[in-house]
Each structure stands twice: as structure tokens, then as C-alpha cells.
C-alpha positions as CSV (number, residue, x, y, z in Angstrom):
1,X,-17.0,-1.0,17.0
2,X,-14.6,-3.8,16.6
3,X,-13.5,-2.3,13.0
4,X,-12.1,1.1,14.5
5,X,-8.9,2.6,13.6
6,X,-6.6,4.3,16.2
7,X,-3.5,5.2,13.5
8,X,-3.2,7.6,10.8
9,X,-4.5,6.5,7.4
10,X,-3.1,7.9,4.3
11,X,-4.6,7.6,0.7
12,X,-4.0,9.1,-2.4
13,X,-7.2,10.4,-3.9
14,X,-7.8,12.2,-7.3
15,X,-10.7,14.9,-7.3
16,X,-11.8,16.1,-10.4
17,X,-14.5,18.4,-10.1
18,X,-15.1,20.6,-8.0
19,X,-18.6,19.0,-6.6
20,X,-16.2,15.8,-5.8
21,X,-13.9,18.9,-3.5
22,X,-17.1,19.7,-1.7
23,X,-17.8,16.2,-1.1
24,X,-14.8,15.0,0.0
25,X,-14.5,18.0,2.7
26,X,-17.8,16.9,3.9
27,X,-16.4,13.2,4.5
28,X,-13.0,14.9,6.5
29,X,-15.4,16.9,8.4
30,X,-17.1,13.8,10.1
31,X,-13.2,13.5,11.2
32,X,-12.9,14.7,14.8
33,X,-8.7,14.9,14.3
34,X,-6.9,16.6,11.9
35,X,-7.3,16.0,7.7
36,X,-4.3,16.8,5.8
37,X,-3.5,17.0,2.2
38,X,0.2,17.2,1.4
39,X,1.2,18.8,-2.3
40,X,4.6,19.5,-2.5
41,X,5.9,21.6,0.7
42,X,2.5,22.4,1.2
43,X,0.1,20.8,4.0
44,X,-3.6,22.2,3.2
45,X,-6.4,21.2,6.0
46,X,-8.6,18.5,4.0
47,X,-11.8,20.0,5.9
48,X,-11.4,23.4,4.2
49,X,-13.2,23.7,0.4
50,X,-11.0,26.9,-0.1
51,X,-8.0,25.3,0.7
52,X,-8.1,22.5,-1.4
53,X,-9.6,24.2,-4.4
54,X,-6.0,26.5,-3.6
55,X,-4.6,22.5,-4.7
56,X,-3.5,21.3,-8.5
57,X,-6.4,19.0,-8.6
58,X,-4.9,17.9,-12.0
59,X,-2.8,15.8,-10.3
60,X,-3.3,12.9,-7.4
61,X,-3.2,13.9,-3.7
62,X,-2.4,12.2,-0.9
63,X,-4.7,12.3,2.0
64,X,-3.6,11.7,6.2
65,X,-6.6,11.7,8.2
66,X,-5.2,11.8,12.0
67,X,-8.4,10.1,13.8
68,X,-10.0,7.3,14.9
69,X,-12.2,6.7,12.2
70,X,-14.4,3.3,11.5
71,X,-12.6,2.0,8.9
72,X,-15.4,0.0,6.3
73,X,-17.2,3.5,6.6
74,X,-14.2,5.7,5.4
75,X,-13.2,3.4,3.2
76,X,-16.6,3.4,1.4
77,X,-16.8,7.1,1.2
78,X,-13.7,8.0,-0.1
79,X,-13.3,4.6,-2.5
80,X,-15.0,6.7,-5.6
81,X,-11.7,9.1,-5.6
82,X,-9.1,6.1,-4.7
83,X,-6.4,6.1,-7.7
């Protein structure tokens, strides 16, 4: 438990199909806080597969997730989408 994080951690991810959307709001759902993903003026909730299909996936997004999360895990399961 040393490894834990107690901030926000922000990425910017590119998803480009829409298996890697379904698996990437399975990884924000093991999130107990909020996931966001910001495009534009628009904050979409990272755990919902509608709302970021509603997303340009065309383009990179940038990902908060708002929980304490252990860090070499989230790291290694969202690393594939990492730009």
C-alpha cells in the first residue's frame, strides 16, 4: 500500500476503437471517485461508454481521475492508450 495515490492524476489518452472505449470505462469504474474527460467545454464522466463514445475520439483526451488509486496498477492499465 505504500504506492497509493491521494491527488488527482491527469493523462491524456487516445482511444481508437470503440473496444479500447469499453475497456477503458471498465478501468475508471474500479475508480471509487469521480473519472472525467475534458474536450473542449465539455466534462463527460469517464465511467460512462455512452458518454464518451458522445467524444471526438479522433483526437487525444485528457483524463482526471479524482481517487485514490494504486498508482503501478493504473498506470499499467491505462499505458496501452498513453500518447
Amino acid at each position: 500500500m505504500d504506492n497509493i495515490i491521494k491527488k488527482d492524476v491527469s493523462k491524456t489518452i487516445k482511444l481508437n476503437t470503440q473496444l479500447d472505449v469499453i475497456r477503458f470505462t471498465q478501468v475508471a469504474s474500479k475508480c471509487k471517485g469521480r473519472v472525467d474527460c475534458l474536450e473542449d467545454n465539455r466534462n463527460i464522466d469517464g465511467k460512462s461508454i455512452l458518454g464518451v463514445l458522445s467524444m471526438d475520439l479522433s483526437e487525444p483526451i485528457t483524463v482526471v481521475f479524482h481517487d485514490t488509486y494504486e498508482e503501478a496498477e493504473f498506470l499499467n492499465e491505462i499505458r496501452e492508450w498513453e500518447v
